[in-house]
C-alpha positions in Angstrom: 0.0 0.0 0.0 1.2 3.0 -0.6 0.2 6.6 0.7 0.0 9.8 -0.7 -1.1 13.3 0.7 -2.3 17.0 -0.7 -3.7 19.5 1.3 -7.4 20.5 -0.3 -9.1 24.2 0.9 -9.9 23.0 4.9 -8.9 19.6 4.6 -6.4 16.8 3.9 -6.5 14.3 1.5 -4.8 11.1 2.3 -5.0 8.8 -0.9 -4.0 5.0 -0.3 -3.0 3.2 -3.1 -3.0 -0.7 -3.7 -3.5 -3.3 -1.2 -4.4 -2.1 2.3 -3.8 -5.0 4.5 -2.9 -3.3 8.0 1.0 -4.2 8.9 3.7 -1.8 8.9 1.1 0.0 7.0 -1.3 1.0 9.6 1.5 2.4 12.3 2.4 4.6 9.2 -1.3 5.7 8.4 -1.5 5.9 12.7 1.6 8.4 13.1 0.6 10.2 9.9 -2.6 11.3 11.4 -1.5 12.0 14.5 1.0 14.1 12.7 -1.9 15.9 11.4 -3.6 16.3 14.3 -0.5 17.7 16.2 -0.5 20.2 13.4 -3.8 21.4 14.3 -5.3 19.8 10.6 -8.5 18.2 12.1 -10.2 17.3 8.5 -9.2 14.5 6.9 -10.6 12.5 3.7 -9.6 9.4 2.7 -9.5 8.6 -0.5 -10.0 5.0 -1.7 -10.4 4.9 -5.4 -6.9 3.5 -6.0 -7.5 0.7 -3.7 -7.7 -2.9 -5.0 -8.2 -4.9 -2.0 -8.6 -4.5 1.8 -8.8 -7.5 4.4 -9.9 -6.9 7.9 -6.8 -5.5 9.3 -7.4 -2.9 6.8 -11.2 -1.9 7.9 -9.1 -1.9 11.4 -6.7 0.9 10.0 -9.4 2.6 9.1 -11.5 2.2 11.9 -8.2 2.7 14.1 -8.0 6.2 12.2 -11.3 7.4 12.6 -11.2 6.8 16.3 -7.8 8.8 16.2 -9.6 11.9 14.4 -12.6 11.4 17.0 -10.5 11.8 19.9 -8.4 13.9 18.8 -11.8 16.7 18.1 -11.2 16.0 14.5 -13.0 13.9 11.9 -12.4 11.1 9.1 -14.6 10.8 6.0 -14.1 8.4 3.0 -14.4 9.1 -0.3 -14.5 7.5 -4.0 -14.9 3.9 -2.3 -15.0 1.1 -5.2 -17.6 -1.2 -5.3 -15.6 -3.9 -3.5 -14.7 -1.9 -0.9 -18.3 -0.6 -0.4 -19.9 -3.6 -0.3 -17.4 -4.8 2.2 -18.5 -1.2 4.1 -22.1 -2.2 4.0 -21.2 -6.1 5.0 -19.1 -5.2 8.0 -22.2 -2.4 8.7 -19.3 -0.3 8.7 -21.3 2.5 6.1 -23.6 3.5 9.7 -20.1 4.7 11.5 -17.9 6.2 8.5 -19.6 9.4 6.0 -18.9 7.9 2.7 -18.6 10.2 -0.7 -18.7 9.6 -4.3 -16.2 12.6 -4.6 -13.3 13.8 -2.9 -15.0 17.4 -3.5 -18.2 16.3 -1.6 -16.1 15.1 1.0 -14.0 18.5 1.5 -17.0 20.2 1.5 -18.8 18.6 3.7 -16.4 19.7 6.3 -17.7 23.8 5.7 
């Protein structure tokens, strides 16, 4: 997996790429957002379009993540989720706890 980051108006956009499967992986995405955080950048998206698989460690990254944000008085919204990955979203009855966008855009704006 691989992870890439750009600032977007309020918020910032972490794009993962490939196959998120939790390991070394998830202490990186971990210390990256609480990176942000320390910065004082509270909104972040997550963008998952360039992702081609996820197991469960993964939906614990993100969940992991989104507690992270929480706590820390920010928030964590997905965005651009493939139809794998959603359906594994609704499955897990993960779609109730995350905000999930068809567009990076949406996401950033809901923010406002």
């Amino acid at each position: 997996m691989k992870i890439k980051t750009h600032e977007h108006y309020n918020a910032v956009v972490i794009e993962l790429k490939g196959n998120v499967m939790g390991g070394p992986e998830a202490q990186e995405f971990s210390d990256l957002l609480h990176k942000l955080l320390e910065e004082g950048k509270k909104n972040v998206v997550v963008d998952l379009s360039s992702v081609k698989f996820m197991n469960s460690s993964g939906l614990g990254m993100l969940i992991s993540g989104f507690t992270t944000m929480k706590n820390g008085g920010g928030s964590l919204k997905l965005a651009r989720a493939t139809e794998k990955i959603n359906s594994l979203l609704v499955i897990t009855k993960l779609i109730t706890i995350f905000e999930n966008f068809d567009s990076v855009d949406e996401a950033v704006k809901s923010f406002s």
